[in-house]
C-alpha positions as CSV (number, residue, x, y, z in Angstrom):
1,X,-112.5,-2.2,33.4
2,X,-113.9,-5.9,32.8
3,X,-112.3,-8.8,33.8
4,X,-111.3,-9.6,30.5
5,X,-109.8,-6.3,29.5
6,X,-107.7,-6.5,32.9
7,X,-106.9,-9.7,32.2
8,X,-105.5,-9.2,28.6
9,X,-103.6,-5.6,30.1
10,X,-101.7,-8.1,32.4
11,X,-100.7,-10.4,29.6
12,X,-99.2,-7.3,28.3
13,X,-97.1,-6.6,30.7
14,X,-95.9,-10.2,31.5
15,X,-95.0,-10.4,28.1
16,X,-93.0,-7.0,28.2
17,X,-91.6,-7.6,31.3
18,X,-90.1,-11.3,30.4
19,X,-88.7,-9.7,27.2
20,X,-86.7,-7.3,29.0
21,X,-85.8,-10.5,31.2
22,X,-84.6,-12.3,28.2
23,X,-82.5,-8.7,26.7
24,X,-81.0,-7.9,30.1
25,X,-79.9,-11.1,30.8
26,X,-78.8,-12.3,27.0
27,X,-74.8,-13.1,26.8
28,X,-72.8,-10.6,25.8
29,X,-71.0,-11.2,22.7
30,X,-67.5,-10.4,24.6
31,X,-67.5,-13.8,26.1
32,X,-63.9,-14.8,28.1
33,X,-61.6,-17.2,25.8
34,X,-61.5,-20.5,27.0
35,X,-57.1,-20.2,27.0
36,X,-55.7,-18.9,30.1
37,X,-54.4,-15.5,29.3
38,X,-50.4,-15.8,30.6
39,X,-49.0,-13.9,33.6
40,X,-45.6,-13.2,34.3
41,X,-43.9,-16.2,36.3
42,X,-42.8,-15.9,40.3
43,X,-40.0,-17.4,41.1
44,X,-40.9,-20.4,43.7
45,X,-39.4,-20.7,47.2
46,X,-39.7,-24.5,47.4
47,X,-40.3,-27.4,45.6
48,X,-41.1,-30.7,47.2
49,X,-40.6,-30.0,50.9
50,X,-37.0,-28.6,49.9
51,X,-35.9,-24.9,50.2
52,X,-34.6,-23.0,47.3
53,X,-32.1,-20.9,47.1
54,X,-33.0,-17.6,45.1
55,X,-32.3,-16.9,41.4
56,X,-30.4,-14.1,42.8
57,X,-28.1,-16.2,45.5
58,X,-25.3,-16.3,42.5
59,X,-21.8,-14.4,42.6
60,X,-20.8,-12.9,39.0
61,X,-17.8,-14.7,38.2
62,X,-17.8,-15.9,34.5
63,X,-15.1,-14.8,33.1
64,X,-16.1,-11.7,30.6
65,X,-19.6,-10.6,32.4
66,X,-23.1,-11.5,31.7
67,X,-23.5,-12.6,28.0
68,X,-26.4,-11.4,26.5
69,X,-28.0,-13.3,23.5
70,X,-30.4,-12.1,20.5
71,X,-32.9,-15.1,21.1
72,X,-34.1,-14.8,17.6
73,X,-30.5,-15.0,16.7
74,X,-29.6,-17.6,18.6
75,X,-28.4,-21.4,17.5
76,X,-27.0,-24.5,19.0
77,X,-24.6,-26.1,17.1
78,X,-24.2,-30.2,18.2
79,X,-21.3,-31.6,15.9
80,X,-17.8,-33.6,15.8
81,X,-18.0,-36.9,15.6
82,X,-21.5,-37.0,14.6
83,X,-23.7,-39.0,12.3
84,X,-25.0,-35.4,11.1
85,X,-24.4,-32.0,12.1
86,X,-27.5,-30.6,13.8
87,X,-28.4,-26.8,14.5
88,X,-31.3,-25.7,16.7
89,X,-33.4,-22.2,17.3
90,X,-34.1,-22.1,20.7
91,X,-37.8,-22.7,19.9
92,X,-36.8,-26.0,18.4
93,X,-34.8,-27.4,21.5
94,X,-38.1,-26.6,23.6
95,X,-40.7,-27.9,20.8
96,X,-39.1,-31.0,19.6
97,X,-38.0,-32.4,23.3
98,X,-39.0,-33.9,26.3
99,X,-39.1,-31.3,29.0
100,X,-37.6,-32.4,32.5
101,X,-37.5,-30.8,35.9
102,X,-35.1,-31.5,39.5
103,X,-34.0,-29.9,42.4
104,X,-29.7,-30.0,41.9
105,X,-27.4,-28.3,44.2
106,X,-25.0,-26.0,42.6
107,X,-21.0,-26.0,44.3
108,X,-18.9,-23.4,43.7
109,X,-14.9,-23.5,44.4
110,X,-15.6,-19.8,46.3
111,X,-17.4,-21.4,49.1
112,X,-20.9,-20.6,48.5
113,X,-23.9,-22.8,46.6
114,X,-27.4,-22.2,45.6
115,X,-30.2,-24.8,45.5
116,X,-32.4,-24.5,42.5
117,X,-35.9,-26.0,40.9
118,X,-34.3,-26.3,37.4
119,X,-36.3,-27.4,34.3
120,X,-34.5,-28.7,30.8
121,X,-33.8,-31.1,28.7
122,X,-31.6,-34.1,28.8
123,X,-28.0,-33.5,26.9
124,X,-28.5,-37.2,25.8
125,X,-31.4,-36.5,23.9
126,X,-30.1,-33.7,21.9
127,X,-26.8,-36.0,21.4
128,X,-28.8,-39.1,20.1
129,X,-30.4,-36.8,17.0
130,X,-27.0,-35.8,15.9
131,X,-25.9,-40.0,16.4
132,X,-22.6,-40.4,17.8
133,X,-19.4,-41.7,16.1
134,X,-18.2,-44.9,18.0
135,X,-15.1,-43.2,18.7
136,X,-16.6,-40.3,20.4
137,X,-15.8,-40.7,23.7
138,X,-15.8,-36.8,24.9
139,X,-18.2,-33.7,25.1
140,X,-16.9,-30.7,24.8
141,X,-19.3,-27.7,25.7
142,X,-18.3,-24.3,23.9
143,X,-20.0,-20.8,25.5
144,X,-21.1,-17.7,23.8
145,X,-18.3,-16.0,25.8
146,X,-15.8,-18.5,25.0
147,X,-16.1,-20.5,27.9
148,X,-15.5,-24.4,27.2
149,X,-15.2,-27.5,29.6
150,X,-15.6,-31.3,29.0
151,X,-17.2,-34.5,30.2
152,X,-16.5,-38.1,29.0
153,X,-19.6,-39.3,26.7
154,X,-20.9,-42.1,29.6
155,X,-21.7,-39.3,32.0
156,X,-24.5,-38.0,29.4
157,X,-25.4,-41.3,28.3
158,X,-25.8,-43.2,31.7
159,X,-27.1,-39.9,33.6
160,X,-30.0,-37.5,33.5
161,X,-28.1,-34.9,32.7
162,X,-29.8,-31.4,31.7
163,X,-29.2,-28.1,30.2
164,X,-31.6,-25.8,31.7
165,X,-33.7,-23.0,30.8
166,X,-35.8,-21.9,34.2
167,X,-34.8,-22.1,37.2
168,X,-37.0,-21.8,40.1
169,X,-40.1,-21.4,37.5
170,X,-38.6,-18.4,35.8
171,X,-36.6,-18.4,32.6
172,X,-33.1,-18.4,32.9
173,X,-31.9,-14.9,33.7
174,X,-29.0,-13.5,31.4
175,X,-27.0,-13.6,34.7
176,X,-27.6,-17.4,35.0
177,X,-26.7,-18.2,31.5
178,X,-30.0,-17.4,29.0
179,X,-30.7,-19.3,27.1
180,X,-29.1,-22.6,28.2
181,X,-27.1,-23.5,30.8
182,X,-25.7,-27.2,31.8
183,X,-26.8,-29.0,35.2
184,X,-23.9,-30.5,35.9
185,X,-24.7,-32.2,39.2
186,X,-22.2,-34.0,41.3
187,X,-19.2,-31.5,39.6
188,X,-17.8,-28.2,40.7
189,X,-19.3,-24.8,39.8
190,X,-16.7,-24.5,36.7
191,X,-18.5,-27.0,35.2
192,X,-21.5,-25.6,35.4
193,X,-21.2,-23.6,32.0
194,X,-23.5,-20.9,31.1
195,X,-24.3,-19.3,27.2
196,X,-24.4,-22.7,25.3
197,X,-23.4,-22.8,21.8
198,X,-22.3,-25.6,20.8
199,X,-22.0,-29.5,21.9
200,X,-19.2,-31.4,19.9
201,X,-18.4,-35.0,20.1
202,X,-14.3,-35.9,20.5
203,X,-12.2,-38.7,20.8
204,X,-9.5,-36.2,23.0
205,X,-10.1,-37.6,26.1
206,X,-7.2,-35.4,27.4
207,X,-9.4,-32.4,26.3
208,X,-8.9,-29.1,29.0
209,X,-11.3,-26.5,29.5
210,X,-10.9,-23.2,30.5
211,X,-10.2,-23.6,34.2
212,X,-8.5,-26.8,33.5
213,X,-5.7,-25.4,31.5
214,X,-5.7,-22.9,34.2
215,X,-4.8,-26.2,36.9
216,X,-8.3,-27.2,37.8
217,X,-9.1,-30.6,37.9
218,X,-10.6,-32.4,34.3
219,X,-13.1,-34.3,36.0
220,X,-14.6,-31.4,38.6
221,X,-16.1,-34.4,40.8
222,X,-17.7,-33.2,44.4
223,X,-16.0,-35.6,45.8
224,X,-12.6,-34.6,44.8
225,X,-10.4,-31.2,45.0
226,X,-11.1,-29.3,42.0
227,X,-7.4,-28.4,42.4
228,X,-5.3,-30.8,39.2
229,X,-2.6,-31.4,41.7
């Protein structure tokens, strides 16, 4: 063979070759999304430098068992003395606030407490859509299961208060309260309600909860006894 017969069979097979370069390493047309796909949460250990107690570390005491909620169901109700009654999904609550996260040490009056990483949004927040009445000067929280307790208006409005729905990265387990439940730090456990419903404004100062009609103390400070007497 000549030289430029051999050199023209080589061309050839360049050319072959680099298309089969150009086919085998093409993109494929299955090319990975550019959104994270979502795995389930863990629940963290620590936040901070500060140990967490485990979503788990809680005693069942509310007072007719785990409440469990149809999300799609679900609506809270914030009303009384009010500018406007306002009702959220619980899609709305997360879309149309603020999000807020801290590390708040639950007490309960049975002796035992559990730190959590909770994550919320602030009770004052929610309160300023509906507007309060100048003579709201009480919150009165109302559970799924019943449950109620109170708070004077000041300690929402001065206070970063939050009702939480994950704790220690997860969301709120059914035990814990799902959807919402109210971090009410510097009071006793019994304040701490679970299954929210409904937030009303009052002027009843004198307003009793459950465990306060039942002798416990109105104000649930950490400070104090949680005993009335």
């Amino acid at each position: 063979m000549n030289t430029g017969k051999r050199a023209a069979v080589i061309l050839v097979m360049l050319v072959v070759v680099a298309a089969g370069l150009v086919v085998l390493f093409a993109p494929s047309s299955k090319t990975p999304t550019d959104t994270p796909l979502p795995l389930a949460p863990v629940e963290v250990p620590s936040y901070l430098g500060n140990d967490l107690s485990s979503v788990k570390d809680f005693r069942e005491n509310s007072i007719a068992g785990p409440q469990r909620i149809d999300i799609a169901e679900y609506r809270l109700t914030v009303t009384g003395l009010t500018n406007r009654t306002v009702v959220y999904t619980y899609d709305e609550i997360l879309a149309e606030n603020p999000h807020y996260s801290k590390v708040v040490t639950l007490h309960c009056v049975e002796g035992w407490d559990a730190t959590i990483f909770w994550e919320g949004v602030l009770v004052r927040d929610l309160i300023a859509q509906a507007g309060a009445n100048p003579r709201a000067n009480t919150v009165i929280f109302t559970a799924h299961d019943g449950y109620t307790t109170s708070f004077p208006l000041s300690y929402f409005t001065t206070r970063d208060i939050i009702m939480a729905y994950r704790m220690n990265n997860v969301t709120m387990p059914v035990e814990r309260g799902y959807p919402f439940e109210l971090v009410a730090e510097d009071k006793w456990g019994y304040k701490w309600i679970k299954w929210i419903e409904k937030i009303e404004l009052s002027d009843d100062a004198s307003y009793r909860g459950y465990w306060e009609q039942r002798g416990y103390s109105n104000n649930g400070d950490l400070d104090r006894s949680f005993s009335a007497n």
